[in-house]
C-alpha positions as CSV (number, residue, x, y, z in Angstrom):
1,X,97.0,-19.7,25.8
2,X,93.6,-18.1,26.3
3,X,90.6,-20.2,27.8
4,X,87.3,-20.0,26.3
5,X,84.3,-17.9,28.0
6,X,83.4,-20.7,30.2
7,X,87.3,-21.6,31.5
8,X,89.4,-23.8,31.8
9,X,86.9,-25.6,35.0
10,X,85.3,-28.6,33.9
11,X,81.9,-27.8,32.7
12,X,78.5,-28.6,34.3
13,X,78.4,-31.9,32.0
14,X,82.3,-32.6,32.3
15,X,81.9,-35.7,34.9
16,X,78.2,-36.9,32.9
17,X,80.3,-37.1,29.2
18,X,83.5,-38.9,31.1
19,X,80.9,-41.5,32.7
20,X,78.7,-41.9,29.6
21,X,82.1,-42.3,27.1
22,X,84.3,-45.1,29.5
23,X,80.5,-46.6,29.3
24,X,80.6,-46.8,25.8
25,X,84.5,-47.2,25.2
26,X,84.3,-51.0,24.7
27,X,81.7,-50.8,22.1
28,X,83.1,-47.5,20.3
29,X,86.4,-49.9,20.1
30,X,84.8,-52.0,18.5
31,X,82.6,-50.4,15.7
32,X,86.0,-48.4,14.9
33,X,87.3,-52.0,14.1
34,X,84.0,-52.6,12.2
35,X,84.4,-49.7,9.8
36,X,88.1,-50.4,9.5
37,X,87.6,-53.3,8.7
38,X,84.8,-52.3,5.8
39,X,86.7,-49.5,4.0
40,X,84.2,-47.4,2.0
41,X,85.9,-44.7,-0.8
42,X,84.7,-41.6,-1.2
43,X,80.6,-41.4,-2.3
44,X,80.4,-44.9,-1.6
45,X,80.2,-44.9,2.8
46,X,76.9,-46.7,2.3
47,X,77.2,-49.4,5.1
48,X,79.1,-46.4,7.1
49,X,76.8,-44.4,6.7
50,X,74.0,-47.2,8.1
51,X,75.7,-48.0,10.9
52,X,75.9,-44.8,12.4
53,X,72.3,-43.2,11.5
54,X,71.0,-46.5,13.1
55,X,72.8,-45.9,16.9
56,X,72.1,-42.1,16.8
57,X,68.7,-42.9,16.3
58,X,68.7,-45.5,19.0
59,X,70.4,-42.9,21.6
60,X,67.5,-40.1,20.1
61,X,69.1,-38.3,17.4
62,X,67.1,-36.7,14.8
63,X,68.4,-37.8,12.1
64,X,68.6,-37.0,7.8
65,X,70.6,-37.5,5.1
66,X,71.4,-34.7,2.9
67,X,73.1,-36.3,0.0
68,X,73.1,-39.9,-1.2
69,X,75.5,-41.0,1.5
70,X,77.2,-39.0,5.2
71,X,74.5,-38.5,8.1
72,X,73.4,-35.2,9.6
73,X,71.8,-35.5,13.3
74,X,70.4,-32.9,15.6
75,X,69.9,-32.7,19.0
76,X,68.3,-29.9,21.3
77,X,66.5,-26.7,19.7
78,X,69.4,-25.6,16.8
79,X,66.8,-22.5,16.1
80,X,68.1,-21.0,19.6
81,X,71.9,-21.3,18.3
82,X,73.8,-24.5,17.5
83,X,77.1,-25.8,17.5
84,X,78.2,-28.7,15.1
85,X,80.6,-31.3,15.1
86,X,82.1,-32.9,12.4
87,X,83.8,-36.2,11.2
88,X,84.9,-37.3,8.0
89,X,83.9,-41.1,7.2
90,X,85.3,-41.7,3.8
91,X,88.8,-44.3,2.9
92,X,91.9,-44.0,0.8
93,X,92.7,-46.4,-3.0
94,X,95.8,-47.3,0.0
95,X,96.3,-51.3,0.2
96,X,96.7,-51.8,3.8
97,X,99.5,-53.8,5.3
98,X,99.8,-53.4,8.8
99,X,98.7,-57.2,9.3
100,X,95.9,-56.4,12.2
101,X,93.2,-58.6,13.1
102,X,90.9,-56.1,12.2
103,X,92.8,-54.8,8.6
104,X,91.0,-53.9,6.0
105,X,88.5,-56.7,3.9
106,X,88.7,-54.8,0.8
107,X,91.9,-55.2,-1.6
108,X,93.0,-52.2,-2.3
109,X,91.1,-50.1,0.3
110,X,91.9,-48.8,3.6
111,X,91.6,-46.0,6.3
112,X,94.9,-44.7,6.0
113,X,94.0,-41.5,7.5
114,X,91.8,-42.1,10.6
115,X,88.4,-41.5,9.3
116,X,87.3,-44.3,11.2
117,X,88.7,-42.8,14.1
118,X,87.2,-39.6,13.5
119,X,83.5,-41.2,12.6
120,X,83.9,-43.2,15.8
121,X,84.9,-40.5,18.3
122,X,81.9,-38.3,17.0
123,X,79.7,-41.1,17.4
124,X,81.0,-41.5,20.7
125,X,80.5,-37.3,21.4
126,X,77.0,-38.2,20.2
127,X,76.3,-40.6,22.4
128,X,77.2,-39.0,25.7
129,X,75.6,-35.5,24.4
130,X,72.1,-37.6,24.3
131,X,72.7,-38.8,27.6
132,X,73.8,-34.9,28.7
133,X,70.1,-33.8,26.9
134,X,68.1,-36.2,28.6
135,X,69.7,-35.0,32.0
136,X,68.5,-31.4,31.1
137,X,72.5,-30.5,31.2
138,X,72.7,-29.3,27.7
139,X,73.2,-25.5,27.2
140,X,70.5,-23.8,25.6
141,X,70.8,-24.3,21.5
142,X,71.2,-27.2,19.5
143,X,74.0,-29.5,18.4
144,X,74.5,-30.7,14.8
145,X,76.9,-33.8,14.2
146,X,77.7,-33.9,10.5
147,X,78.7,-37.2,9.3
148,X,80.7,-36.2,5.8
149,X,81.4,-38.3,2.9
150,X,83.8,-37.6,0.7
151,X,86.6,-35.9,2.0
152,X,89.7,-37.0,-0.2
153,X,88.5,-36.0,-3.6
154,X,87.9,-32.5,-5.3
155,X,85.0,-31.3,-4.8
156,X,84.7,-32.5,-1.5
157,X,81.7,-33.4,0.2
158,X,81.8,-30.2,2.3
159,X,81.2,-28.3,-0.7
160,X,78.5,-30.7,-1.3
161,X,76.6,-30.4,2.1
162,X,76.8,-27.0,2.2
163,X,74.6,-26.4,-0.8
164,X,72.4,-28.3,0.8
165,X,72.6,-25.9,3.8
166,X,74.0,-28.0,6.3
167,X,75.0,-24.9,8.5
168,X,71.8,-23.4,8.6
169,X,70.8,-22.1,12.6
170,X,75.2,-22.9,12.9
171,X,77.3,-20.4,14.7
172,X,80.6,-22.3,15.3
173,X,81.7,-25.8,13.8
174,X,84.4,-27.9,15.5
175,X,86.5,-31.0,13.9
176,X,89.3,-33.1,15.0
177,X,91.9,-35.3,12.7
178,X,94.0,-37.6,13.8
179,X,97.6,-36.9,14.0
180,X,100.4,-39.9,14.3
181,X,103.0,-37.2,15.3
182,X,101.7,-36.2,18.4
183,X,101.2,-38.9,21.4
184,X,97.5,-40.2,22.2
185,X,96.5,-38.9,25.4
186,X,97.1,-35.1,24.2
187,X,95.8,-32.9,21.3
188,X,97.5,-30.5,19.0
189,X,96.3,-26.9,18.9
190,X,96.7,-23.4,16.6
191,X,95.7,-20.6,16.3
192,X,95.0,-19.2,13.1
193,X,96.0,-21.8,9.7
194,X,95.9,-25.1,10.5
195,X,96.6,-26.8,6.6
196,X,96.9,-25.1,3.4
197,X,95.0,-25.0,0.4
198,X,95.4,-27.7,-2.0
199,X,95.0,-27.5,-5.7
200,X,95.2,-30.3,-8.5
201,X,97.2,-29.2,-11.8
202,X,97.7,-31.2,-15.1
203,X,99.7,-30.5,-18.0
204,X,99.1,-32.3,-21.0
205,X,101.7,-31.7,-24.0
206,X,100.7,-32.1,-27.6
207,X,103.3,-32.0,-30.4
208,X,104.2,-33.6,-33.6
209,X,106.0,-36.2,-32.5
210,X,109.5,-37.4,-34.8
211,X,112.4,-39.5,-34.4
212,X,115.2,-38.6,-31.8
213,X,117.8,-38.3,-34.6
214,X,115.8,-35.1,-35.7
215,X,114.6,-33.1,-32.8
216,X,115.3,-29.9,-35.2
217,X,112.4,-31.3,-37.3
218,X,109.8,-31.7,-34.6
219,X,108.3,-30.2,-30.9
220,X,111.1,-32.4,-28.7
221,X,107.9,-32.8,-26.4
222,X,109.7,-35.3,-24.1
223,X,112.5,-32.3,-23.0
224,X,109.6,-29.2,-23.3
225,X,107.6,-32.2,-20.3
226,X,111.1,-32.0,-18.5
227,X,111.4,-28.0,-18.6
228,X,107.9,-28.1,-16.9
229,X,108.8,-30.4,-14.6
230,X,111.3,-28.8,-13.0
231,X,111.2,-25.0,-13.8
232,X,107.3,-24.6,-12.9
233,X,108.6,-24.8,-9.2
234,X,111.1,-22.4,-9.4
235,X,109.3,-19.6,-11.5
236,X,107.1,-19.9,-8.6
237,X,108.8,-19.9,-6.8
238,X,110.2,-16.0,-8.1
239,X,106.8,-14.8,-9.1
240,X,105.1,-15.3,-5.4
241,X,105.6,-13.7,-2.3
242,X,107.6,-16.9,-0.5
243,X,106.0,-16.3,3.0
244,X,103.0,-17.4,1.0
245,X,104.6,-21.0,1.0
246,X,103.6,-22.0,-2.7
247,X,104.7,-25.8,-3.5
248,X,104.3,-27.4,-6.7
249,X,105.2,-31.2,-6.3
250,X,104.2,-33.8,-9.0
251,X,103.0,-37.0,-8.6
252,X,102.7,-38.2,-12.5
253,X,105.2,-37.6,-15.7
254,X,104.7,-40.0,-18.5
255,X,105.5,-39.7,-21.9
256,X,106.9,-42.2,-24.6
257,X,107.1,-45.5,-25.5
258,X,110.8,-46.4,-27.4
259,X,113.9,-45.0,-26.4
260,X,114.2,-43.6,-29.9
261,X,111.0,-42.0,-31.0
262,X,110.2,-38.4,-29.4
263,X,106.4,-39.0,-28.6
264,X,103.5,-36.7,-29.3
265,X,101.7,-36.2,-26.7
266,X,103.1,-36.3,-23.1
267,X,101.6,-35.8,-19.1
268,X,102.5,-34.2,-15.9
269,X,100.4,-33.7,-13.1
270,X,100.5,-33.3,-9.3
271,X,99.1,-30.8,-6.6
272,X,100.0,-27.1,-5.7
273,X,99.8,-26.6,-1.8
274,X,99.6,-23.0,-0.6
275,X,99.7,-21.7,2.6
276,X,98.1,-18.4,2.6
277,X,94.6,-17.3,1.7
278,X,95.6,-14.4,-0.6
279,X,98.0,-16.3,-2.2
280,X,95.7,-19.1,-3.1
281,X,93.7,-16.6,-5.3
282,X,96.5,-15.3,-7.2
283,X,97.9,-18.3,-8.0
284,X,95.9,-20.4,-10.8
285,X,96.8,-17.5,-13.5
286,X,100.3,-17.3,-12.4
287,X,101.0,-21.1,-13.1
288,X,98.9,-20.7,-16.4
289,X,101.0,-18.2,-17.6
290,X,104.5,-19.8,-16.9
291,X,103.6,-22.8,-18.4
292,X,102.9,-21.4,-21.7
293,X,106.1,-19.3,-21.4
294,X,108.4,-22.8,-20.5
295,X,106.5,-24.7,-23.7
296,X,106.9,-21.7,-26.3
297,X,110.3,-22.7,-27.5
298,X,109.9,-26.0,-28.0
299,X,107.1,-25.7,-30.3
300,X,104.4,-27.9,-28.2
301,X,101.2,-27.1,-27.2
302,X,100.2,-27.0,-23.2
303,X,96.9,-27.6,-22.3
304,X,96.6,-26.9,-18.6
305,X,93.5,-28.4,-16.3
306,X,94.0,-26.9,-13.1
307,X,91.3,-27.9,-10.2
308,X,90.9,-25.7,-7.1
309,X,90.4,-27.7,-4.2
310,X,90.4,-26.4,-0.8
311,X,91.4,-23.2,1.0
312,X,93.5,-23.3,4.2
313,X,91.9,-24.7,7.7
314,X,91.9,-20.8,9.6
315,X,90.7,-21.6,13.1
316,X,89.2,-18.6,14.7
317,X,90.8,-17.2,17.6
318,X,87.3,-17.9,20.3
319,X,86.6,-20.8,18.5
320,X,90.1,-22.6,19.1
321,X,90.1,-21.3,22.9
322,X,87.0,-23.4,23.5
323,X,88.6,-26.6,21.9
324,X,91.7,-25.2,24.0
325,X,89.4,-25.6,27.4
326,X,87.8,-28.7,26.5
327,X,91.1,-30.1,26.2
328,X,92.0,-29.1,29.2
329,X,89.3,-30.2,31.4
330,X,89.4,-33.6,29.5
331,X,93.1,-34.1,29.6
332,X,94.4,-31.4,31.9
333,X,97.4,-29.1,31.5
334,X,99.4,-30.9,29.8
335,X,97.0,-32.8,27.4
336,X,97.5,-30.3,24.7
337,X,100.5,-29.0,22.6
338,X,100.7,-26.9,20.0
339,X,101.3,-28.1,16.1
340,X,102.5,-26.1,13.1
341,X,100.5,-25.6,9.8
342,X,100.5,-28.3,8.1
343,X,100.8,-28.0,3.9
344,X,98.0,-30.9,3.8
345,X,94.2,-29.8,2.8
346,X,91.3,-31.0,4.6
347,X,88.0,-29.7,3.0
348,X,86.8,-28.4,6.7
349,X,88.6,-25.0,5.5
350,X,84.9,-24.7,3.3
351,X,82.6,-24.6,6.7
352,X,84.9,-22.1,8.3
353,X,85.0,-20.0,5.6
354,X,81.4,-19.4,6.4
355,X,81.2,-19.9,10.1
356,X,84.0,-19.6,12.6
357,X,85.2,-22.9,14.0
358,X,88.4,-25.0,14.6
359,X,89.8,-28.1,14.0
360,X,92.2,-29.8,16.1
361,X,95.0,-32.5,16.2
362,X,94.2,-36.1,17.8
363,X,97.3,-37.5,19.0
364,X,97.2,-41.1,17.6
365,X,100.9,-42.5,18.2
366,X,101.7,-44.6,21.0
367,X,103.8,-43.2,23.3
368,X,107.4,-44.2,22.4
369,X,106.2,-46.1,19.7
370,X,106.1,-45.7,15.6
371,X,105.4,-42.6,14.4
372,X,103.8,-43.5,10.8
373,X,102.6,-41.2,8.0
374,X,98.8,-40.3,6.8
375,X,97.6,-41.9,3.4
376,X,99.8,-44.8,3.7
377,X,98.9,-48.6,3.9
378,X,100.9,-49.2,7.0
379,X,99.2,-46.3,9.2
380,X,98.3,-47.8,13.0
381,X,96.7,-45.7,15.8
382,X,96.3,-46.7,19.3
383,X,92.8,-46.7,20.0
384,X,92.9,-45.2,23.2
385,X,92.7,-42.0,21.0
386,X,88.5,-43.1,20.2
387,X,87.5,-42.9,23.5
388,X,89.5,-39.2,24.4
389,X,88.2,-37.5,20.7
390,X,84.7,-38.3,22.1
391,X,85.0,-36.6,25.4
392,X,86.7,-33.6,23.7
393,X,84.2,-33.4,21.2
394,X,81.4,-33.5,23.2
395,X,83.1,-31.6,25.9
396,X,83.6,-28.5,23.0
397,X,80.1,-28.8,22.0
398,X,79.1,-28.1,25.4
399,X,81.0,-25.5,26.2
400,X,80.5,-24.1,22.1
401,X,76.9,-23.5,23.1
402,X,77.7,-21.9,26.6
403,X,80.3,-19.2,24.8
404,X,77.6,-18.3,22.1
405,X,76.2,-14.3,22.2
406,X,72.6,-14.9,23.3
């Protein structure tokens, strides 16, 4: 793997952000048990949202918000360059269940996909960074940490912060997600796509409706649903290039109310996850097409609302060697391995479609231990992960403004 412009060598600040972090560990630890614990959904991190602007502040942030909730602080002169961080602080409608002291207060709420891990670590980065300012170790530049809210729901809050210019004087952006397949104490790396786009598609069916003695005499809408159901996949599945790794995969089918009685209207509806770029483009007119072709027998009417959501996670070649280093002078050799694309989104593919950056894998599971699924209510990480995403953070923001073209 290739190291970033300043090496794999610990950086000038390397021993500083170690110090500062362990300093802080016990206290990240616990505010990561704090938001956990206070579950906020997506446009809604208020308290969140509090808590950190109030310690960045403390430690000498300058800090804004740019939309009604998510925190955007600076440090150094970003007008010479900057680098920015970013963490994702919204929760999951996931009931939790894992029974920890710390589970979630709020029925029906939960972080069930780190996002008080990532919010933590980055406070954490931000803490030791300050610390690395007041020194006078910081590289020349600035660093931005961007607080999001809204991550889980279309149109994210990237797409949000960025009409509010959030990368203005940015030249890379850097992110980290936690990852329950991969061990804490290491960090999952790639090249190139890291997710794939995700779409939302629903198909609503309108027909006549009848009795199920005389489907010759109406739209049989509840059979026309089923040919959607399962051919929409496979005509897909035909039409696209396969490398482009198209998958249609429903989550809702309802329709009906009696056994006998062929209904008149009728839903389906679920996401479309596609690996490639390209692909993603040509696909909404594709799925259009085919579903009016699978209804027209049956004489129904489709009426298709199809959402874009987010493009595919690319991590730029520099941009993941520095992440690469970090990880390496945090961890050492073996703290890193490398992670295949993933078919999940994550709105972070927005900011690196218009600045290069990378995102990278937190290892979460305990060694040997359970290794649990994203988005579900029984999801535990071992917090020893908090404490290492803030030195890797911090320790790519450093060495982000070192590889920048003065």
């Amino acid at each position: 793997m290739s190291s970033s412009p300043a090496g794999p060598v610990p950086s000038p600040a390397s021993s500083l952000i170690a110090d500062v972090v362990e300093k802080y560990s016990g206290e990240l630890v616990e505010l990561r048990r704090d938001i956990h614990a206070h579950p906020e959904l997506s446009w809604a991190e208020h308290r969140t949202s509090d808590l950190v602007a109030a310690r960045l502040e403390q430690a000498g942030w300058r800090v804004r918000r740019m939309v009604e909730t998510g925190v955007v602080a600076d440090l150094g002169d970003p007008v010479a360059g900057a680098v920015a961080l970013r963490a994702d602080m919204d929760a999951l409608p996931v009931q939790e269940v894992t029974g920890e002291a710390w589970a979630s207060t709020v029925p029906g709420v939960a972080h069930a996909c780190g996002h008080d891990v990532h919010t933590t670590a980055l406070l954490g980065a931000g803490l030791a960074l300050a610390e690395v300012a007041e020194r006078g170790e910081l590289p020349a530049g600035g660093v931005r940490l961007v607080f999001q809210p809204a991550e889980e729901v279309m149109p994210g809050g990237a797409v949000h912060l960025l009409a509010h210019d959030v990368l203005d004087d940015v030249e890379r952006m850097f992110a980290l997600h936690c990852d329950p397949g991969v061990d804490v104490g290491r960090i999952g790396l790639r090249a190139g796509a890291l997710t794939s786009a995700a779409d939302r598609i629903e198909v609503r069916l309108e027909g006549t409706g009848g009795h199920t003695s005389r489907p010759h005499l109406t739209g049989d809408l509840t059979f026309a649903l089923a040919k959607v159901t399962t051919e929409l996949p496979a005509v897909i599945s035909r039409r696209m290039d396969p490398r482009a790794g198209v998958s249609v995969v429903w989550g809702i089918v309802s329709a009906g109310s009696a056994p006998n009685v062929i209904p008149g209207t009728g839903l389906v509806a679920g996401t479309v996850r596609i690996l490639d770029a390209v692909a993603w483009a040509e696909c909404e007119p594709m799925i259009r097409e085919a579903i009016q072709e699978i209804v027209r027998p049956y004489g129904v009417n489709a009426h298709v609302d199809y959402q874009r959501g987010v493009p595919p996670v690319v991590n730029e070649p520099a941009a993941n060697a520095v992440i690469a280093a970090a990880t390496h002078a945090v961890l050492g050799p073996h703290g890193q391995v490398q992670v295949p694309q993933s078919l999940g989104g994550e709105d972070f593919g927005w900011y690196l479609e218009q600045v290069p950056g990378a995102m990278a894998r937190l290892g979460t599971r305990k060694p040997g231990g359970t290794t649990y699924d994203l988005h579900q209510g029984n999801l535990v990480v071992d917090e020893r992960a908090v404490p290492i995403g803030a030195r890797v953070l911090a320790e790519t923001a450093v060495r982000g403004l070192l590889s920048l073209d003065r």
